[in-house]
C-alpha positions, 0 to 999 in steps of 0.5 A: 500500500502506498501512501501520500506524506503532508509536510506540515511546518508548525511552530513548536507549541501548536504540535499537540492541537494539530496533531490531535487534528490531524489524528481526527481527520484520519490520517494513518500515522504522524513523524514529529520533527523539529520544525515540521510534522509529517503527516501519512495518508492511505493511498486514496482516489485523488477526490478523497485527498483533495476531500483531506487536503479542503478539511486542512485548509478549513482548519488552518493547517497548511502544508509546504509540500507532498510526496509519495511513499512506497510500502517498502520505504516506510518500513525502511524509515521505521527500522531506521528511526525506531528506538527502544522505550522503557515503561514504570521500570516494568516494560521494555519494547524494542524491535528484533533487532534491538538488543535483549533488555533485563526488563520484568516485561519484555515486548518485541515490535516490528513496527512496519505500517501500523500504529503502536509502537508505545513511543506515542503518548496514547500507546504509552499511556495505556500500558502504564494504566494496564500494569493497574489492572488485574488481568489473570485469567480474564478475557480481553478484547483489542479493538484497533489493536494495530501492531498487537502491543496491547494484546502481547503485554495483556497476554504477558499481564496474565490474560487467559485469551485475548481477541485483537481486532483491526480492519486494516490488512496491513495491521493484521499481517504486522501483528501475526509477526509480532504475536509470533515473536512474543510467543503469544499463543493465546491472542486470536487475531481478526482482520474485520471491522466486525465485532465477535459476538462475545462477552470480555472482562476488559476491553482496550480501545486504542484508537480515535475519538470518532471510531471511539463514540461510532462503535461505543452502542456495538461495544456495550454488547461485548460488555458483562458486569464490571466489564473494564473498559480503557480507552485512549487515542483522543485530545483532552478536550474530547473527555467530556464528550467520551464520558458523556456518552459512555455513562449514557451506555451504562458506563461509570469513570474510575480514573482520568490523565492526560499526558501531553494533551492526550487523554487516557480514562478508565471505565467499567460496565455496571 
């Protein structure tokens, strides 16, 4: 799959709006650099980016140039820039080719094209609130579980079965490698947009805002009592709308943070 890079140049204390704003205009994936932002979206018919590129003049952000990037020079460009993170002194999460670390948890990830790689604040954020959670023997769904690093460290957390979801084909190949260089043999991977007709403990949601509150009616489905329900990938300032519309669902608030302007809350089903 190819795809189309926005050069956006911005000044340093606008990077949090507009990545947030970038994020909910659909773009896949988002390179901070020291004076500009790089924004990557899926190769689409020439309408559909003109569609992108009004919703960013709408919005005042202007980019000084495009370029097209073949599938095999992004994932060039992950390897060469990914570099190991370390979470709470617990997680490690390198790439393979990265030495081992003496961390208690170790997480390998080949990145390639999906998001989720823990460098992000939402991803980061999630595995930190996940090491307060009791996942043994629970049941976990992943939804838009991209590269997998929230399924491999719930199933290191102790989780018994593990559902991970993406409708992206590229994020579902991405996280069969790395389930298999974790050893994760308790994650059933589904490359759909369709919910399992099942019931879970906890349920991570990793994504957008928009996804978020589209499928929130379709996730209380998949919600008993006490269902944990831990949601991250949107600004700050969307909290109330998430939580508005999550206790309108049945849902009750247990914990909020943010991290640079990124939110991460903490639900359960009751």
């Amino acid at each position: 799959m190819n795809y189309k890079a926005y050069h956006i140049p911005i000044p340093i204390d606008n990077v949090d709006i507009i990545t947030a704003q970038l994020f909910r205009l659909g773009i896949d994936s988002l390179e901070e650099l020291e004076d500009k932002l790089i924004a990557y979206l899926a190769y689409k018919e020439e309408k559909e980016f003109l569609n992108f590129e009004n919703e960013l003049s709408a919005l005042n952000i202007h980019f000084s140039e495009t370029e097209f990037i073949p599938y095999k020079n992004w994932n060039e460009e992950w390897e060469k820039n990914f570099e190991p993170i370390f979470i709470n002194e617990t997680i490690a999460v390198r790439a393979s080719f990265h030495p081992i670390s003496n961390f208690p948890i170790e997480i390998i990830i080949n990145p390639k094209m999906s998001f989720g790689t823990g460098h992000h604040d939402t991803t980061s954020q999630m595995m930190t609130q996940m090491l307060n959670i009791d996942f043994t023997n629970k049941s976990v769904m992943d939804f838009g579980s991209g590269t997998g690093i929230l399924s491999i460290l719930a199933s290191k957390l102790g989780a018994y079965i593990i559902v991970a979801l993406d409708n992206e084909e590229w994020a579902y190949y991405n996280e069969m490698e790395n389930v298999a260089l974790n050893n994760c043999t308790n994650i059933t991977l589904l490359y759909t947009d369709q919910l399992p007709s099942a019931k879970y403990d906890i349920i991570l949601a990793n994504i957008n805002r928009n996804v978020i509150l589209q499928y929130l009616p379709l996730l209380v489905a998949n919600c008993k009592k006490d269902t944990l329900l831990l949601t991250s990938g949107y600004y700050l300032e969307d909290t109330n709308i998430i939580q508005n519309e999550t206790m309108q669902y049945g849902f009750k608030l247990l914990y909020s943070q943010s991290l640079h302007n990124w939110a991460c809350q903490l639900y359960r089903f009751v």
